[in-house]
N, C-alpha and C positions, 0 to 999 in steps of 0.2 A: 322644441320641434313643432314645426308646421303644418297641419293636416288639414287637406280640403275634403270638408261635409259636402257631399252632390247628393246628400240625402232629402228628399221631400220634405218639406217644414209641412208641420201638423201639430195641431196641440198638444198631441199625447206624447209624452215623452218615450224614447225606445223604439217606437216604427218609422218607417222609413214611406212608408205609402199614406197617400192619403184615405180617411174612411172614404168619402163620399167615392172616390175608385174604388174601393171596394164594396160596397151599398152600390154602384153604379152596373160592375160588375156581377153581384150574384141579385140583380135584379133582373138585370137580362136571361141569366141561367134558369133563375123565376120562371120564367117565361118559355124561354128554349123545349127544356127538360120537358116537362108535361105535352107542350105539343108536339113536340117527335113522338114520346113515347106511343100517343093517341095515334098520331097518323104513320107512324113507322114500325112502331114494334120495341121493344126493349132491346133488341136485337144491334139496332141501328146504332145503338152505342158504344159496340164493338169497331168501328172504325176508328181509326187513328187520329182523323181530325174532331173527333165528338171527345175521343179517352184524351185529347189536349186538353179539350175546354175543360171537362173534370178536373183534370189534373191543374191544369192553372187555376182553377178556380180554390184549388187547395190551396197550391201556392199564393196565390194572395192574399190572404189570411193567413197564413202560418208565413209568409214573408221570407217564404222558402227559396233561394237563387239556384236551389241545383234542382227542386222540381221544373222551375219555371223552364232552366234550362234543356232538361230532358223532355218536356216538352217542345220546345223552339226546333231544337235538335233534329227529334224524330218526326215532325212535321214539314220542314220546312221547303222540302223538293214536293213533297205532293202539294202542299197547299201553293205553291209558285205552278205545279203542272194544271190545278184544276185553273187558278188566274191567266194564266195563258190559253187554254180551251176557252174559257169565259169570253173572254175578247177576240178568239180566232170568230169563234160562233157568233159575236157581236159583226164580226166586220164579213158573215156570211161562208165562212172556214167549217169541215168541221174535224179535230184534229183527233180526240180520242172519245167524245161523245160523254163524256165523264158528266159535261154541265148540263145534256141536252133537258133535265128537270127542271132547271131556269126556266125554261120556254116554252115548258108545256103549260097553256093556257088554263087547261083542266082542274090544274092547283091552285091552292088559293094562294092569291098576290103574298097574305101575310104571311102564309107557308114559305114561298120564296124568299122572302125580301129578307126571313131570319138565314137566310144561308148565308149571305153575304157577310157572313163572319169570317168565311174561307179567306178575301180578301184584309 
């Protein structure tokens, strides 16, 4: 019997991802996590799109497909509504104001430019 492996080649035998995705991955979170908490509150990570990134950041390590999925899932219309706001408001629209914190100048750029994970 015939089986096709569409699994990642990586040295280690038994995972399917590669490390450096993953090192790639909760390096960014590295980073994420502490400047929200600083600039937003612990609070902030009650949203759906922040309990994703936790949540898949589990899932990538534990090489989980039904967290990975219940994140996808439960995300996937908000984070297509903030990208659509994103680019109304790009092309001078504004539809639900969701992204107007892109554009406040006020923020710091790097504050910004970590949100871009929505897309």
């Amino acid at each position: 019997m015939k089986t096709n492996n569409l699994a990642v080649p990586n040295n280690r035998p038994g995972t399917r991802l590669p490390l450096t995705l993953k090192l790639a991955y909760t390096a960014f979170m590295a980073v994420l996590v502490p400047v929200y908490w600083t600039k937003y509150g612990p609070t902030n990570f009650l949203y759906f799109c922040d309990l994703a990134l936790l949540i898949t950041l589990a899932a990538v390590w534990l090489e989980n497909a039904l967290l990975v999925g219940m994140a996808a899932v439960g995300i996937i219309l908000p984070q297509t509504l903030w990208c659509v706001d994103f680019v109304a408001h790009l092309a001078g629209c504004k539809l639900t104001g969701m992204t107007d914190y892109m554009f406040d100048a006020h923020r710091p750029l790097f504050l910004r430019g970590l949100c871009f994970f929505h897309g």
